[in-house]
Each structure stands twice: as structure tokens, then as C-alpha cells.
N, C-alpha and C positions, 0 to 999 in steps of 0.2 A: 504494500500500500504506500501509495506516493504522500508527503507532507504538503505537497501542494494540489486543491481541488481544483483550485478556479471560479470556486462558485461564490467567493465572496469579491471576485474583481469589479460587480456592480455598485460596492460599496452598502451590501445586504449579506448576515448570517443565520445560521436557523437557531433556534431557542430549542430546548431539550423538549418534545414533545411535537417539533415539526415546524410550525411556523417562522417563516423568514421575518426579518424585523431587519432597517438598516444598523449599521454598525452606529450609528449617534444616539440610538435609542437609549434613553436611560436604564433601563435593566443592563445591557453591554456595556455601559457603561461603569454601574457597582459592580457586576463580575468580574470585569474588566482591573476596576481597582483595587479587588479585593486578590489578582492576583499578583499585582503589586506589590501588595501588602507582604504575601508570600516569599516575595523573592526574598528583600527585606528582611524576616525574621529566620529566611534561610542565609542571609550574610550572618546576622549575628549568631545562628547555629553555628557558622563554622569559625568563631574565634574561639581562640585556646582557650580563653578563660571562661568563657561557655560549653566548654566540656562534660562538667559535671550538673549542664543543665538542660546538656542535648535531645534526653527525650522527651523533657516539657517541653522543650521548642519543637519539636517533631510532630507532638499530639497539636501542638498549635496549627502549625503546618496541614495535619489532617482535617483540623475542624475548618480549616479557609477552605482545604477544597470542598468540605461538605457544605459550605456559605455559596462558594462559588456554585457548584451545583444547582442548589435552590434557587439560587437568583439566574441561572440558565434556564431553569424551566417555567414552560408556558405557563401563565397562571392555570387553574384547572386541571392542568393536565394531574391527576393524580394517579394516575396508572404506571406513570416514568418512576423505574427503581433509582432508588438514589438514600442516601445513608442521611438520618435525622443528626439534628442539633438537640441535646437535654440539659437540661437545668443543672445536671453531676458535671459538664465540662464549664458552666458557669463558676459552680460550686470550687472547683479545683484551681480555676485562676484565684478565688478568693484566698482560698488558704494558700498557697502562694506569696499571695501579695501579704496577706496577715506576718507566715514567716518571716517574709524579707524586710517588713518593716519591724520586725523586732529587734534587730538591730541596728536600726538607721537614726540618727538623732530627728527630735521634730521634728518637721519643715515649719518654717517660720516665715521664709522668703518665697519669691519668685525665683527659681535657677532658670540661669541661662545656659541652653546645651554651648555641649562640647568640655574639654580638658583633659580629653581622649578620643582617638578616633572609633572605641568602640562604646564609651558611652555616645557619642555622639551617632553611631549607628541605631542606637536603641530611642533617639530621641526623631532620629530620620523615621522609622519604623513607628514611633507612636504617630510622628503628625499625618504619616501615611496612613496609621488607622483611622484617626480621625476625620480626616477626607474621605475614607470609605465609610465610613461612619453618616458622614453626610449624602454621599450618595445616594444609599439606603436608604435614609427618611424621604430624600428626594422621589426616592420611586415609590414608596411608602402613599403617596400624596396622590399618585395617579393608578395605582394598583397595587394589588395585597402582596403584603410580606408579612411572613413570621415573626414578630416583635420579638422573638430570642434571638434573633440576627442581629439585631443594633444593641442587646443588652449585652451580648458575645464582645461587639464588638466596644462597647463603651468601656466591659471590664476589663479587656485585653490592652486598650489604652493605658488603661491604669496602670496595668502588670508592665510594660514596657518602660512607663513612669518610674516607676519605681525600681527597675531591674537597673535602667540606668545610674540612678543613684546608689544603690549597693555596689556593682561594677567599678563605680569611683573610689567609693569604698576599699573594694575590696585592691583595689590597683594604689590605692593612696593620693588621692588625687583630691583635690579639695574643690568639693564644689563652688561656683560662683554665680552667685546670687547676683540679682538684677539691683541696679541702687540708682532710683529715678531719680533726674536732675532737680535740686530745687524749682522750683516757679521764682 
């Protein structure tokens, strides 16, 4: 099987369940981004110092394509196999993010990424989430999505939030906070 069809050279692909739609449609669009999103937290899979966090980033990894998935298929069509999103991959970013902030001092400030290039990965990867994040309500507004897709994708913001900051952490790198000019 060839990687090249041809049939999307009129600037139209098909949705999981048949129907053509052009590629600016907003559904192709959050699918679209949410593979983005993927590449992204398969960079930060492959730093060393995300080793010992490779297969939470992996499960990450799987629940985008089962995002992606859903937002490929036609609304309606509920006959197209394809793997759900549950409230336990919710549940497990949570503890997570509880973990890692148990060792993190308050947050008090505003941080500004970067003062590494892999927290600053982790900060590329969140605003990537939360552009797909938006995407999602965008399409939300003209047809049905799963509300556990944007709550997936709100908590997973978080979790990258914060991964970044332990990262720092853990590398010794002092975060820097935002200090707005007087008026």
C-alpha cells in the first residue's frame, strides 16, 4: 500500500465513518492538533531525564490517539471501532500531578518558560495543549464532542505545567518568574 492516495489533492479528506469534509474543517483541524500535541510529548519522551517517566508519557501518547480518533469520526457514526477515553486516564494524570507537586515549593508567581531546553519543551507541549484544547470547544460549538476530551485535555495541560517545573527541579535550575514593570 502506497502513502500517497491522491484523494486528498482536492484539498478534501474523509472523517472515520466515510464522509469527505475539506481539510479546513474544524474537526481536521483539532485532530489535526491534537497530533501535534503528540509529536511534542513524544520529544519530551525521548529526553534522558524522562526516562523514568516514559510510560506515563507513552499512555499519554495513546490516549491522543484515542482523542484523535474520536474527533476523526463522523459525528453519529457509532458503529466505527475505535478505543474510548475514561475518567481512570483522567484520574491518573491527577495523581501524577498531586505526586509531583509534592515536592515542588508553592507557586507564588507567574514563570516564564525556559532555563532549559527541556523544561522549555514541556512548556512548548503544554501551550500546544492548550491550543488543542481550544480547538475542541471550537468544534464543540458546531457539533458534538465528548466533554472528557477537553477535560483530558485541560488536565494534561496541567500535568505538563507542572512536569516542567519539577524537570527544573530536578536538573537544578531555578525557575524565573515573570516581575511586571512598575506603571
Amino acid at each position: 500500500m502506497k502513502i500517497y492516495t491522491k484523494t486528498g489533492d482536492t484539498g478534501t479528506t474523509s472523517l472515520l465513518g466515510g464522509r469527505r469534509v475539506l481539510k479546513s474543517n474544524l474537526r481536521i483541524d483539532a485532530y489535526g492538533t491534537v497530533d501535534e500535541l503528540n509529536s511534542f510529548i513524544g520529544l519530551l519522551k525521548d529526553q534522558e531525564i524522562n526516562k523514568k517517566r516514559e510510560d506515563l508519557l507513552k499512555e499519554v501518547q495513546d490516549r491522543l490517539f484515542t482523542i484523535g480518533a474520536t474527533l476523526a469520526t463522523e459525528p453519529g457514526k457509532e458503529n466505527v471501532k475505535r478505543p474510548d477515553l475514561h475518567e481512570e486516564d483522567l484520574e491518573l494524570l491527577e495523581k501524577e500531578i498531586d505526586l509531583m507537586e509534592k515536592d515542588l515549593p508553592e507557586l507564588r508567581n507567574f514563570i516564564l518558560p525556559g532555563g532549559h531546553s527541556v523544561v522549555s519543551f514541556c512548556h512548548l507541549a503544554r501551550t500546544v495543549c492548550r491550543r488543542t484544547e481550544r480547538c475542541v470547544i471550537a468544534l464543540m460549538e458546531t457539533e458534538p464532542v465528548d466533554e472528557i476530551i477537553v477535560k483530558y485535555l485541560n488536565r494534561l495541560s496541567d500535568y505538563l505545567f507542572v512536569l516542567g517545573r519539577l524537570i527544573a527541579q530536578e536538573l537544578g535550575i531555578e525557575e524565573v518568574t515573570w516581575k511586571p514593570r512598575s506603571f
